[in-house]
Structure formats: structure tokens, C-alpha cells
N, C-alpha and C positions, 0 to 999 in steps of 0.2 A: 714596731710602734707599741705592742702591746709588752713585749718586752723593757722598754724605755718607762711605762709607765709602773710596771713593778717594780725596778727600781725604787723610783720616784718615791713609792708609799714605802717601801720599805726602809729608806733612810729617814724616813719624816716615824715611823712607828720608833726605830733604834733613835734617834735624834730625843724624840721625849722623852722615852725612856732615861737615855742617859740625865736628860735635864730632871725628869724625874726626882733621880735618886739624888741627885746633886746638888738640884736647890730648891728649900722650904716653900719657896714662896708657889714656883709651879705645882708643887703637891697641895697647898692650901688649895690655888685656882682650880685644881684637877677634882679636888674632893666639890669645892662649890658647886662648881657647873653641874657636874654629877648628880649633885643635890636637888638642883633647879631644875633638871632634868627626870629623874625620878617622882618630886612635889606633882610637878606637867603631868607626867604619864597617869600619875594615882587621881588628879581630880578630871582629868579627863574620861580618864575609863571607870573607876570604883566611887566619884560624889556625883550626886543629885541636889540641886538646889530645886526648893518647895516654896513657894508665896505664901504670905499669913495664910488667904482664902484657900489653899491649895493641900489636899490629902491623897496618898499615894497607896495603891496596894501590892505588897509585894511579897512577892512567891520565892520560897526557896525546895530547890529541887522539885518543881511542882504540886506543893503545896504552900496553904497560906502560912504566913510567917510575922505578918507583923502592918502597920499600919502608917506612913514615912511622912514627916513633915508638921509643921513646919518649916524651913533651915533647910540647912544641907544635911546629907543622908547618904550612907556608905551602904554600896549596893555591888556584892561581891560579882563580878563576871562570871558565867559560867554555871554559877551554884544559885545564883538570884536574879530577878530582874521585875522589872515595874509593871504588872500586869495592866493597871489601868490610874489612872489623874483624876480626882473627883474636886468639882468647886462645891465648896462648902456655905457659900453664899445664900441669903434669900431671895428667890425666884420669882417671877411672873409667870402663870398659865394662864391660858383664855379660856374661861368657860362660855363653853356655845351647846346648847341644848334646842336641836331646831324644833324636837317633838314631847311633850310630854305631858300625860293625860290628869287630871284631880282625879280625886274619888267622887263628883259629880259630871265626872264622864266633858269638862269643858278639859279642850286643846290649849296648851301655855306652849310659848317662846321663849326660853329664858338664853341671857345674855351675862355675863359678867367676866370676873380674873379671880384665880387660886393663888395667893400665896402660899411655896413650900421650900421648904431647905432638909438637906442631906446633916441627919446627926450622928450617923454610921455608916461609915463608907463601903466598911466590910458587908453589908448585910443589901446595902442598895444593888452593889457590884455583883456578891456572889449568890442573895436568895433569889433572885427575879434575872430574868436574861436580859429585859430594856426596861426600867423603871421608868423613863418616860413616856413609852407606850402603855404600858400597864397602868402609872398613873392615871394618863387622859381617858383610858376605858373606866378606868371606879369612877374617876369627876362623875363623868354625864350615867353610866348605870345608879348611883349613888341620890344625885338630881333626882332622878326619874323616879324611886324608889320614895323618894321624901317628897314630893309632889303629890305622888299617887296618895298617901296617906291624907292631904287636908283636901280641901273647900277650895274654890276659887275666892272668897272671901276672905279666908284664912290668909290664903296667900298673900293677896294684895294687902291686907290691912295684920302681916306678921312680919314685912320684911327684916329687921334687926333681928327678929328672932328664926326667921327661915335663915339666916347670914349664920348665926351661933348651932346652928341643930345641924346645918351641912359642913359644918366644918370638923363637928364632933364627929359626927358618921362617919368624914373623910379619916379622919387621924385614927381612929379606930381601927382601921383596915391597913394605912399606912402603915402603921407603927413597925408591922413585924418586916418591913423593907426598909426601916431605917430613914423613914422620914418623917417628919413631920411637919404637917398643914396649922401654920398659924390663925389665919384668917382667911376668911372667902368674903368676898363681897358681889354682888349680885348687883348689875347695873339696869337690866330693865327685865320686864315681864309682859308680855306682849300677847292680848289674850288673842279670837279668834277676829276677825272684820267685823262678822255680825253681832258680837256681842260687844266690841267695843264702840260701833254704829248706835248700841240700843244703851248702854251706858250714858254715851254723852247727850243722846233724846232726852232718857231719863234728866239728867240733869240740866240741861235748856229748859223742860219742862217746871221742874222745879224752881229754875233758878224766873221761870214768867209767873208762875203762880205769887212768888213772895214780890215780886212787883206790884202785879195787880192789888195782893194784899194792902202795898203798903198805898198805893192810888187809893183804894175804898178806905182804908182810915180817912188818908187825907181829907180827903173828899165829904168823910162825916162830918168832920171837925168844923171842917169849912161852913156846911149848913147847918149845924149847930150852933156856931158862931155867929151865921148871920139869922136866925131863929130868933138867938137872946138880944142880937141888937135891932132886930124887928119890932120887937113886943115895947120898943119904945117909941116907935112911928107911931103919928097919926092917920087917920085913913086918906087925906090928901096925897101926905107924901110917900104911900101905898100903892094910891091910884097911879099915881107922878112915874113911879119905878114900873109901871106895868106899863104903860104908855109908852114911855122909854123905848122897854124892851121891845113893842111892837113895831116903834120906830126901826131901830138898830135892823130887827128881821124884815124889813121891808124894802133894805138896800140890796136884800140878797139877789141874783138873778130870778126874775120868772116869779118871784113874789110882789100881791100887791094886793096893800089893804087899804081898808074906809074905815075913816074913823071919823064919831058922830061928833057934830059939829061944838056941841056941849065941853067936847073935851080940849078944845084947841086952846081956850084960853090956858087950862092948865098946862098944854104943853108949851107956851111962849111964855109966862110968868113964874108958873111953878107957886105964885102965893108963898115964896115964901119955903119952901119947899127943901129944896136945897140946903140952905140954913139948918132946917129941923131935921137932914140928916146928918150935917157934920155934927150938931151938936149930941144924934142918938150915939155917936160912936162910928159910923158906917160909912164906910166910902162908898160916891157915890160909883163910880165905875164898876166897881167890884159888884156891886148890888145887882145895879144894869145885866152884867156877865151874868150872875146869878139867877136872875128873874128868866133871860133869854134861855138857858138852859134851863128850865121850869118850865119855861111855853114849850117848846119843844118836843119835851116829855112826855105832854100831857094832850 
């Protein structure tokens, strides 16, 4: 059998040959294939294709040699090869600082994201063994370090400018790793329970003061108001408004007045009474309200 099959190859090797040498056309197809075949083998084994985002570092003979991509990229077997892929992209990191003290000795939370992108691949890959790990260690020592310098004051009433001063800091330090920190943005600052408990008292408190402020204006106004439209009463329709109000307070429960008999006419007549306050300007209602809050008082 195994005899039978050398045969076989061997009139099929003499078979081409002959056709070979004898006609053009299979020497054309012989050179093609050939062709199509060696093209195969060279972008299979010696190119690299690269994405725009995509930068390659590559060693020859064990040292660095050059920087690949874009595009495709001829990477000899043997003598080179692709030590590492870097995306060139700008990135998301989480800043989380769970502890970090002011220089008035108050506790902060702070919370945000780092933007960063890779502008030297060489330098991210070969100065630093994990520049991600390294990264996330400067974030938060960095934070802490630029904390420590202000106020809690400072803090909370800097943030665009605490965003711009840790970004410097950051890229500062970055730089000689090949990256660089565009922006930090810092999402919240979260001081300790008790001083944010005594914050918003503060502020409840303040925010009942300018009420009551703006009640005791009102409330001048009001009897100043009714002062100027008083000083046009006469004494009837004085007495009429006081009467009133004793009235009104005598509905209340567990109140109960005498009033002397002299006064009854004025309060079923008025004389008139009524009249001489719409014309002073003065409702009577409002007055009533007014007078009864006067007894009260007094």
C-alpha cells in the first residue's frame, strides 16, 4: 500500500514537471499560487494590524526598538516581537477618598472621577511596572496631601478651584510616566455626621430668624397703618372698635364678660359708626382683628 502510494506522488511530481516546462500557462499558475502563498505566510507571521486608538511596543532582540501603529506593522519573527498594546484613549478613574483630614483637623469624604490618557507608551509601559496601580496610589496620596493644606471652608466654598489644583498636582507627577491628567472632577465632599447635623441647625436657624424678621416688619407696617388711619376716628367709633373686640373675645371658650349697660346702645347702632370708618380709610374687620390683638396683649 505504501508502495502504491509512492508511485502515485511521484508521477503526479514528473506529471507537472513535464507540464511545467511545456506549457506557459501552468508556469504562470505555478508562479501565482506561489505568490498567494508566500503574500499568506508574510502577513500571517511578520504584519500586525494597529487601530487608530491602538499603540504597540516592540522589542528587538530584547530591547526597545520602536513604537508600532497605527496600521499594519512588520514585526520580524525571532529578532522582534510585541512586548505590550496600549489604548491611547481618554479614560475614566473613580476617585474615592474614604479618609482625609483639613488643616483644622475636620474629617472629609471625598468622591469623584480622573480623567487620564497614555501620551507615551514607551514610558507608561517601561518607567512604572503597573501605571494603573501606581496611578490610583498618587489619586488618593495626592487628594489627601491637597486637603491637608486648606480649611473646611476653603474646601467646600473652592470647589472649581480644588478640581484645577488637583489636577495640576496630579499631572505633575504623572507626566514622567507618560501621562497625562486632563481634568478631575470631584462629585461630592461629605463632611463628618456631626458637623453636617450642626451645619443644617445652623442654617434652619437662620433660615427662622429671617422669617420672624420678615413677620415683625409686617406686622409694623400693619400698626402703623392702622395708627394713621386711627388718628381719623372719632372717639365713638373708638369706643365701637373696642366693644367689638370684647365682643369677638367673649366667644371664646371659658371667657365671659359684663359689659355696662350704657354701652349696649353703641353696640346695636353704632351711631353711625361704621360709616365714619369706611370713610377714615379702615376696614372694619381688620380693625376688630387689630384692637382684639391689643386686648390681649395688654
Amino acid at each position: 500500500m505504501v508502495f502504491g502510494e509512492i508511485i502515485i506522488i511521484a508521477a503526479l511530481v514528473i506529471g507537472f514537471f513535464l507540464a511545467f516546462t511545456k506549457y506557459p500557462s501552468v508556469r504562470f499558475g505555478t508562479y501565482l499560487v506561489s505568490l498567494l502563498v508566500l503574500a499568506g505566510l508574510f502577513f500571517k507571521f511578520f504584519v500586525k494590524k494597529y487601530d487608530e486608538h491602538q499603540r504597540a511596543i516592540i522589542f528587538r532582540m530584547g530591547k526597545f526598538n520602536r513604537i508600532a501603529g497605527p496600521g499594519w506593522a512588520v514585526v520580524i519573527p525571532f529578532f522582534e516581537k510585541e512586548f505590550a498594546k496600549v489604548d491611547i484613549r481618554t479614560k475614566m478613574l473613580d476617585l474615592y477618598v474614604p479618609v482625609a483630614f483639613t488643616n483644622d483637623d475636620l474629617r472629609l469624604k471625598l468622591d469623584g472621577v480622573i480623567y487620564y490618557r497614555i501620551v507615551d507608551p514607551n514610558k507608561a509601559i517601561l518607567k512604572i511596572d503597573n501605571y494603573m496601580s501606581g496611578l490610583t496610589n498618587l489619586i488618593v496620596s495626592q487628594t489627601r496631601n491637597l486637603i491637608s493644606s486648606l480649611s473646611m471652608r476653603e474646601v467646600f466654598g473652592k470647589l472649581p478651584e480644588l478640581n484645577r489644583l488637583l489636577a495640576d498636582a496630579i499631572r505633575r507627577a504623572t507626566w514622567k510616566w507618560g501621562i497625562d491628567v486632563p481634568m478631575v472632577q470631584i462629585r461630592s465632599v461629605v463632611p463628618p455626621e456631626e458637623i453636617a447635623v450642626a451645619m443644617q441647625q445652623k442654617e434652619i436657624a437662620a433660615q427662622f430668624m429671617q422669617a420672624q424678621k420678615f413677620r415683625a416688619e409686617a406686622r409694623k407696617v400693619a400698626i402703623e397703618a392702622l395708627g394713621e388711619a386711627a388718628k381719623k376716628l372719632e372717639d365713638r367709633a373708638l369706643m365701637y372698635l373696642y366693644l367689638k373686640a370684647l365682643e369677638e373675645i367673649s366667644k371664646g371658650s371659658g371667657t365671659k364678660l359684663v359689659f355696662p349697660a350704657q354701652f349696649m346702645n353703641v353696640m346695636k347702632g353704632g351711631f353711625g359708626i361704621g360709616t365714619g370708618l369706611n370713610a377714615a380709610g379702615l376696614d372694619l374687620k381688620e380693625a376688630v382683628e387689630k384692637v382684639k390683638e391689643k386686648i390681649k396683649t395688654t
